[in-house]
N, C-alpha and C positions, 0 to 999 in steps of 0.2 A: 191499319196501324194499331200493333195492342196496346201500346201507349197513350192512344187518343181511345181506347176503346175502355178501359180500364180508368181514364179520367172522368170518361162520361155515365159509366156505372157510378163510380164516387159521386157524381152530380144527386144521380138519381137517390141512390142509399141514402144521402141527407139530404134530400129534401134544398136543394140549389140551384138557381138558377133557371127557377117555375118549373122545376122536372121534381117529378118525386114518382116514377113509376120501379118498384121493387121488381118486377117483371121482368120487365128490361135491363134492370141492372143487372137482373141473375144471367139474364143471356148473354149479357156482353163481356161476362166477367168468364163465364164459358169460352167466349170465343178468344179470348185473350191469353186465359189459361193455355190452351188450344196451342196457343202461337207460341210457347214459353214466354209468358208475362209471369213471372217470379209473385210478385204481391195480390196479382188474381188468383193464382193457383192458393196461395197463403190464403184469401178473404172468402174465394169460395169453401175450402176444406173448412171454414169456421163456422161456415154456413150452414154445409152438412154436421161438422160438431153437433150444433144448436138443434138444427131440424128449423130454423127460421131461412121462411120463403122458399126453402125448398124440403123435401124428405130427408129426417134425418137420417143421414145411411152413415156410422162409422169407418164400414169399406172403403167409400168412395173418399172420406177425410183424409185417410190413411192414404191411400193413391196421391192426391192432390198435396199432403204437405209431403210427401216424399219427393215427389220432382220437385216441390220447393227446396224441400232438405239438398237434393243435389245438388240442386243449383247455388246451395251457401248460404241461402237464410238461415239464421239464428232462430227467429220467431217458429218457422216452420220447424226446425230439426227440437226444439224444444218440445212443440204440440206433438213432434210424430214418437218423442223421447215419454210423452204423457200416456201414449195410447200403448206403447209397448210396454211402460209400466203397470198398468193397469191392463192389459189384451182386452182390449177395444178395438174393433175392426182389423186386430192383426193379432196372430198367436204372444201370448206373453212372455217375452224377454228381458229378462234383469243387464244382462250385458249387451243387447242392441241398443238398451234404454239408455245405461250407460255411458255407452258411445258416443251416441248423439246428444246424450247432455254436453258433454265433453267436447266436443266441437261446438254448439251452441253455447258453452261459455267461452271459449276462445271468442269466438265471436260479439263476446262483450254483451250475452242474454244475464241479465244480471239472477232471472230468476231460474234460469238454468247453472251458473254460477255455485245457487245457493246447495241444489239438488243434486248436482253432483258432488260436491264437498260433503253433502252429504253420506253420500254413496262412495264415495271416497273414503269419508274418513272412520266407514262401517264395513267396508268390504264388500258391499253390494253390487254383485256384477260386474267389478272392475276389482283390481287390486289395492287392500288396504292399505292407505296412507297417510296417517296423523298427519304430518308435519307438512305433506305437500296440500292436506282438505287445510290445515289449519290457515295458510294462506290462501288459496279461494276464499274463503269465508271472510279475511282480512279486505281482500279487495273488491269485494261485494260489500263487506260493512263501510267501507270509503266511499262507495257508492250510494250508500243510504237505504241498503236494505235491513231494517227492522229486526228483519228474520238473523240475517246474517250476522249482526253486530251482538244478537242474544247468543248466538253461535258462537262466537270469537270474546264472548266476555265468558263464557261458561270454560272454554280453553284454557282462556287464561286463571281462570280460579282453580282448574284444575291441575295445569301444566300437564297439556296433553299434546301434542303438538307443535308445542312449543314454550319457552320457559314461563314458568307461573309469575304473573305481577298481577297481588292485589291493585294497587291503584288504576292499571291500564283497565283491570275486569271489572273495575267498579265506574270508570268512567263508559265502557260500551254499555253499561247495564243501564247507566243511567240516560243512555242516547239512545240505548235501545226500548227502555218505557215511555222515554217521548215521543217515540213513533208509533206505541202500540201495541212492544210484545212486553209484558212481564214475565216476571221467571220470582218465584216465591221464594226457590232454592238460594238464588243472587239475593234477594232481600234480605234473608240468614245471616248470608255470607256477607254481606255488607256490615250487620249491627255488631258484628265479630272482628269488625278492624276496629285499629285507633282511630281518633279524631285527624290523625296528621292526613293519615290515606283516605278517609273521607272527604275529607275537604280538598285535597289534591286532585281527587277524583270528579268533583263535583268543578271545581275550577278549569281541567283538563277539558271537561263534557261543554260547559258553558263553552269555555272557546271554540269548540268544535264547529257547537251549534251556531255561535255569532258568526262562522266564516258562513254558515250555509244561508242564514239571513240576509246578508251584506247584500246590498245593493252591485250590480257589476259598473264598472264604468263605461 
């Protein structure tokens, strides 16, 4: 059963349930693979990534998240979308890379999402498109990607994409350096509005951030 096989590797990789043999999780993660087990195929190609518990071979990463890729994972079509960008264990592709962002953000990869809006919204590999990158990035930054919300406040200062609103770029700017991306440029561009759009802006972000705090019921 790769399903029983694949949970009893997960045992062993942390350390549960008195098993903690990394050996045997790699074999049984093998054999599951094997079976089409989608999340083996994904944990081992991560494994080869690393070169942890086994050799690290790109090759063999590349093989294993592409039967995941087919199979519809997200995770995988994102990691196998990493290695065609960069040609790690496979010739280097801007439009295979593309692709499989592209279907890994369909699939709700938020950090493929961000990578293809990217790619998107530069012409890389795929066909330029402000307006269609500028929403990716919009529902990645609704998501709570850092990256993405610096993305879609730089848009919006620009009106690139889609129509320019100070206040809406300076409220992402500000949700986006509370999670950790600054942008110098947005800082500028901030001390260059009135008081009315900064404080709208800063009111807008507060709310934002209070829904993500909220407790759920």
């Amino acid at each position: 059963d790769p399903n029983a096989m694949f949970s009893l590797a997960m045992f062993n990789m942390a350390g549960r349930g008195g098993l903690s043999d990394h050996a045997q999780a790699v074999k049984l993660l093998e054999q599951a693979a094997k079976l089409g087990h989608v999340l083996a195929a994904y944990d081992l190609g991560l494994l080869c990534l690393d070169g942890r518990d086994v050799p690290q071979d790109f090759g063999r990463a590349a093989a294993l998240f592409e039967n995941a890729a087919q199979a519809g994972s997200p995770e995988a079509q994102y990691a196998l979308a990493t290695l065609y960008k960069e040609g790690r264990g496979v010739p280097k592709d801007l439009t295979k890379a593309a692709s499989l962002l592209a279907s890994a953000s369909v699939g709700g990869n938020v950090d493929a999402m961000v990578e293809f809006a990217i790619a998107q919204f530069n012409g890389t590999g795929t066909t330029k498109n402000e307006a269609a990158a500028a929403q990716i990035f919009k529902k990645a930054a609704e998501r709570g990607s850092p990256i993405a919300q610096d993305r879609l406040a730089r848009i919006l200062m620009a009106g690139r994409g889609m129509p320019a609103d100070p206040t809406a770029a300076l409220k992402w700017h500000i949700v986006a350096k509370a999670g950790g991306a600054s942008d110098p440029d947005l800082d500028v561009f901030a001390t260059k509005q009135p008081q009315a759009v900064r404080d709208a802006a800063q009111k807008a972000a507060d709310k934002w951030m209070s829904t993500l705090k909220a407790p759920r019921p």
